[in-house]
C-alpha positions as CSV (number, residue, x, y, z in Angstrom):
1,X,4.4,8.9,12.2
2,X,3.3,10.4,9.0
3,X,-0.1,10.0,7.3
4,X,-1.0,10.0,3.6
5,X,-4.5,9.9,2.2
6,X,-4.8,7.5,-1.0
7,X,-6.8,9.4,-3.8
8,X,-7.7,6.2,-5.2
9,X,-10.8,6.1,-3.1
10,X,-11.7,9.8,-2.1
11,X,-13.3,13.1,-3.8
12,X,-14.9,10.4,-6.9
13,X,-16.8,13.5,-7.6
14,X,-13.8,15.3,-9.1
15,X,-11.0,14.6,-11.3
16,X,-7.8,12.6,-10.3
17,X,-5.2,15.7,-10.7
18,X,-7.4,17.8,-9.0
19,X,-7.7,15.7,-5.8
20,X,-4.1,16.6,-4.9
21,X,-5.2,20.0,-4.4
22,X,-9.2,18.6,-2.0
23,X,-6.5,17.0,0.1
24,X,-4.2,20.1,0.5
25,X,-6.8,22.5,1.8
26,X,-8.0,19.6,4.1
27,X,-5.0,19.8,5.4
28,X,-2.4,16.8,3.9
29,X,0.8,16.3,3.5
30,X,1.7,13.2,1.8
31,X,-0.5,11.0,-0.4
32,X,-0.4,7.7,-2.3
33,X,-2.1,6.0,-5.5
34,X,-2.4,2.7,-7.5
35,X,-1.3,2.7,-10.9
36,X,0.4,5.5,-12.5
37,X,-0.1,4.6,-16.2
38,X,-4.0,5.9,-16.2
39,X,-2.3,9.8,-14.8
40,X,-0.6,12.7,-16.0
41,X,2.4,11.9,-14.0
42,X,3.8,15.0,-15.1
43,X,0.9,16.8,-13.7
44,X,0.9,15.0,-10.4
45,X,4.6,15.8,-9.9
46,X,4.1,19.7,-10.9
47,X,0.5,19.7,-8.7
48,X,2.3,18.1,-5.6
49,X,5.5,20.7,-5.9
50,X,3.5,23.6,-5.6
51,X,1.1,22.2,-3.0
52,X,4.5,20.9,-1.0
53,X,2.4,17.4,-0.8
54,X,5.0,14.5,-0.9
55,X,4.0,11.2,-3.0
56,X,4.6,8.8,-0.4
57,X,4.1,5.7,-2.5
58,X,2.5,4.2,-6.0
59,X,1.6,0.5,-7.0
60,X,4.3,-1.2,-8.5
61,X,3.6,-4.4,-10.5
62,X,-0.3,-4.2,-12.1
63,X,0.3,-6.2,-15.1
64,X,2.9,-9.1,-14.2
65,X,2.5,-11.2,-11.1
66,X,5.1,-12.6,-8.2
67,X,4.1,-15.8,-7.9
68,X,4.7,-16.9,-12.1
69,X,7.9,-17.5,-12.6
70,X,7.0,-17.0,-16.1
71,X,6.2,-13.6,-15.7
72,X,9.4,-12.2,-14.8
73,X,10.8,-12.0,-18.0
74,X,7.2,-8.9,-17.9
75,X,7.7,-7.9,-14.8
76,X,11.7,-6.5,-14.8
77,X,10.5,-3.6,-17.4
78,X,7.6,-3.2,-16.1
79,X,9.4,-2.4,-12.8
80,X,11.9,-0.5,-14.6
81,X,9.2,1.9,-15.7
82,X,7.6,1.7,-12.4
83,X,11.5,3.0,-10.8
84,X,11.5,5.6,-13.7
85,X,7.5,7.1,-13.0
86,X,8.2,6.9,-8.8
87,X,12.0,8.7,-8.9
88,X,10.1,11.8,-11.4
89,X,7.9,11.6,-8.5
90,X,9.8,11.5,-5.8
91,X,8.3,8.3,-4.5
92,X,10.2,6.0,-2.5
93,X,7.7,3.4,-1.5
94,X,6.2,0.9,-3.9
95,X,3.2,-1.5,-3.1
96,X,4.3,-4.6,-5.0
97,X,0.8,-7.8,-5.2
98,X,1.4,-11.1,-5.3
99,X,-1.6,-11.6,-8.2
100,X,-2.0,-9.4,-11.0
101,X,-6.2,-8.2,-10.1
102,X,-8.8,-7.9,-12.4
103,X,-10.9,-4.8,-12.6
104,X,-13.5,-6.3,-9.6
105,X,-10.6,-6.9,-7.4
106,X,-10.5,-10.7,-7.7
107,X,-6.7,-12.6,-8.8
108,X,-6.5,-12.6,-12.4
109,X,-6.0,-16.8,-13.2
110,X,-2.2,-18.1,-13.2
111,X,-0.9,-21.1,-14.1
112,X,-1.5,-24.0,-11.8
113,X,1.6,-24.3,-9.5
114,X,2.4,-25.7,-6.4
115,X,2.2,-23.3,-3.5
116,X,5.9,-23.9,-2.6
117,X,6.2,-22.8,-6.2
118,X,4.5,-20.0,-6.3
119,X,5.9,-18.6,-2.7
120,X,9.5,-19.6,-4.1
121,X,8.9,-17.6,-7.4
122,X,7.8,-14.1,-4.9
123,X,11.0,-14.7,-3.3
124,X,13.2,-14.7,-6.7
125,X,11.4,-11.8,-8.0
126,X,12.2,-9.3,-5.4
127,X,15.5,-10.3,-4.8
128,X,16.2,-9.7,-8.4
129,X,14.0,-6.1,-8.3
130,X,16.1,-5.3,-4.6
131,X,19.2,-5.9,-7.1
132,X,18.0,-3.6,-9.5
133,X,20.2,-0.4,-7.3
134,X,17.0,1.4,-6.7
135,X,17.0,3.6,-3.4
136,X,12.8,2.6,-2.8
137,X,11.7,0.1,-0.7
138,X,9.5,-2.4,-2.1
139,X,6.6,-3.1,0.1
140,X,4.5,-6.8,-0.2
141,X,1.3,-6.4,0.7
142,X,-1.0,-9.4,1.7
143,X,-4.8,-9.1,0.8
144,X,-7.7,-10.2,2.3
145,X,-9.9,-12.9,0.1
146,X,-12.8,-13.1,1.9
147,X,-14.3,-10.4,0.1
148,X,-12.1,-8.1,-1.5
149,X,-9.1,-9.5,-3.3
150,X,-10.6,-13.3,-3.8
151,X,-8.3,-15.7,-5.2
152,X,-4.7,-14.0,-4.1
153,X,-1.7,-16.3,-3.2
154,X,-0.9,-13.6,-0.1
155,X,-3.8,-13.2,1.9
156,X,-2.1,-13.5,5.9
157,X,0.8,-11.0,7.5
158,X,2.6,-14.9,8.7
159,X,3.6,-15.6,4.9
160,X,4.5,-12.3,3.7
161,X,6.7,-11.7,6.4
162,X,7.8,-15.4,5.8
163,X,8.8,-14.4,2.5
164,X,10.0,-10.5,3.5
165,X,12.2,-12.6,6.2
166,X,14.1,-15.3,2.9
167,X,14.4,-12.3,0.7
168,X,16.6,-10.4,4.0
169,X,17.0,-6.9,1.8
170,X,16.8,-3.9,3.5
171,X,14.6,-2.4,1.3
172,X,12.0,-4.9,1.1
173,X,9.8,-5.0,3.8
174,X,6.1,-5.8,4.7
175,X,3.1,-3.6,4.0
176,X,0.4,-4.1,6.7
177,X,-3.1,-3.1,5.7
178,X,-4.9,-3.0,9.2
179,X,-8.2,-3.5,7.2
180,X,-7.6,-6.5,5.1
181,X,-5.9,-8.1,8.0
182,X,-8.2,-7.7,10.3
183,X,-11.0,-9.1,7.7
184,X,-8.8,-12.3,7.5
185,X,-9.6,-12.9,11.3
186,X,-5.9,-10.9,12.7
187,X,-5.5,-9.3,15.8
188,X,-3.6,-6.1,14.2
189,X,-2.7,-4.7,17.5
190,X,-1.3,-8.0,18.9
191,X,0.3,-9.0,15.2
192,X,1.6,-5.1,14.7
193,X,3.5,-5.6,18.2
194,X,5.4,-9.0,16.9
195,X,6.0,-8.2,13.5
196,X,7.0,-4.6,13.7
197,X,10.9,-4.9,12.8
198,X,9.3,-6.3,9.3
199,X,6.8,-4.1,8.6
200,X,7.8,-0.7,6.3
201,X,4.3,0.9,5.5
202,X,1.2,0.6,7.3
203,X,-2.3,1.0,5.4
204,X,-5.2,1.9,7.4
205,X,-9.6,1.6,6.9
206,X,-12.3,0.4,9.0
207,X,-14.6,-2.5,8.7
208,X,-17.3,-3.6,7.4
209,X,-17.3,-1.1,4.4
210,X,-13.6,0.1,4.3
211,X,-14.2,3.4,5.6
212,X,-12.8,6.1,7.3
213,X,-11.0,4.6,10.8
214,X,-13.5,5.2,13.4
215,X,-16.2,4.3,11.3
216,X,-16.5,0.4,12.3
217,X,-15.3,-2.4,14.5
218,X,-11.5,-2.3,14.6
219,X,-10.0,-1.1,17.8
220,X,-8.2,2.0,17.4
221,X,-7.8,3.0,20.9
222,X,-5.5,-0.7,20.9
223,X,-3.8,-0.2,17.8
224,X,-2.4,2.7,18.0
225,X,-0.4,1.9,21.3
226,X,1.2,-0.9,19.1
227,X,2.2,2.4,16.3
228,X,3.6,4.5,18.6
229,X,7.3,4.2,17.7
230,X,6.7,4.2,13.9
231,X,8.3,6.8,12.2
232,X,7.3,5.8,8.8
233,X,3.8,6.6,6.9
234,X,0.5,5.0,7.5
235,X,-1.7,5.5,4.0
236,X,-5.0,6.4,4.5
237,X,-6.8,3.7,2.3
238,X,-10.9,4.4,2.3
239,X,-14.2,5.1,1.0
240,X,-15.3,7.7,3.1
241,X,-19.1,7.6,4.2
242,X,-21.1,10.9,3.2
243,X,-20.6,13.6,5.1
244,X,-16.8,12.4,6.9
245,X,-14.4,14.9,8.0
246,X,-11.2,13.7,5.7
247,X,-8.7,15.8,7.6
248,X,-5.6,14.3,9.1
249,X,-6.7,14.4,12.7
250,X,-9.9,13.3,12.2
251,X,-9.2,10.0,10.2
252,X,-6.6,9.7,12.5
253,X,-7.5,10.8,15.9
254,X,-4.9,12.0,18.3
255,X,-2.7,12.9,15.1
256,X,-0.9,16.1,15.2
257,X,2.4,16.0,13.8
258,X,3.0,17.0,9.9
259,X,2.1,14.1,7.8
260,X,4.8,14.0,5.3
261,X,7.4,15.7,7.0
């Protein structure tokens, strides 16, 4: 397996483009972010050449949603631009939502559609992006609503591999956050095990708080087991508590192989 660290939610202290640099010295290979428009994309791409860090994935849709069929007249350029900004990076992974979120995390309001509608409309959409002759994989991620993401239309790993399963693309596959799943009640490791042949990206925190794994609740020492013919990359996806050891094998114990090789 390979690891990335997300800078999203690390080294606040210090500026964005210089955070590719903290996680170098600590010892990273790959890492991820959110949305790319807010960044000297540029920069990133020059910064994470000449620290040989690899961008192993970047949000995809931030301002049109899945599940309005109304939005996708929006959401092909957006995409478009999204293609463009990951291939200058050399990202092949992109985290696609099923909401657009507002700035506290919550589902920005859509219009009032059936669920069948609004699943149906997620399906059509990335079949249409997966037609779009990209090589990246697109990667639907379901969110937990119980505290973070409250309102989403994909909140359990059962409907987005539902939907991954009905849009049958090799390159769109399932992202499993291990956090936001196990807030909505999963068993990851039992859940990881059934639903691995779906799953192309793995997201990793503890709970409560989201922190570095190891930190809180979530059994590791069972979850891992359930990873250990992964090949792929598991993103790093924390707010690390004062005073945690970021590196590689410590938010990952056990870990020893080059992330991001």
């Amino acid at each position: 397996m390979n690891l990335s660290l997300c800078l999203e939610m690390v080294f606040p202290e210090i500026p964005f483009e210089d955070r590719l640099a903290e996680a170098a010295r600590l010892g990273w290979r790959a890492v991820e972010f959110w949305d790319w428009r807010d960044k000297d994309i540029d920069r990133v791409a020059s910064e994470a050449h000449r620290l040989g860090l690899s961008i192993a994935a970047i949000s995809g849709n931030r301002r049109h949603s899945l599940i309005d069929p109304g939005a996708r007249a929006g959401l092909i350029p957006e995409m478009r631009q999204v293609f463009d900004a990951a291939a200058r990076l050399g990202c092949r992974n992109i985290m696609m939502l099923s909401d657009v979120l507002e700035r506290d995390g919550s589902a920005a309001p859509s219009p009032d559609l059936p669920e069948e509608d609004k699943r149906r409309s997620i399906v059509d959409g990335l079949r249409v992006l997966a037609a779009l002759g990209t090589d990246m994989t697109l990667l639907l991620e379901p969110l937990n609503t119980v505290l973070d993401h409250r309102g989403c239309f994909l909140a359990t790993s059962d409907a987005a591999v539902s939907v991954v399963a009905e849009v049958d693309h090799p390159r769109v596959r399932v992202l499993y956050d291990i956090y936001h799943m196990s807030m909505m009640g999963e068993d990851a490791a039992l859940e990881i095990a059934r639903k691995s042949a779906w799953i192309g990206y793995y997201h990793a925190a503890d709970m409560p708080g989201r922190h570095e794994p190891g930190s809180g609740v979530i059994r590791w020492d069972a979850i891992q087991p359930a990873l250990a013919n992964y090949g792929g990359f598991i993103g790093l996806e924390f707010s690390a508590k004062p005073g945690a050891d970021v590196r590689p094998a410590s938010c990952w114990p056990g870990f020893t192989s080059a992330a991001g090789s």
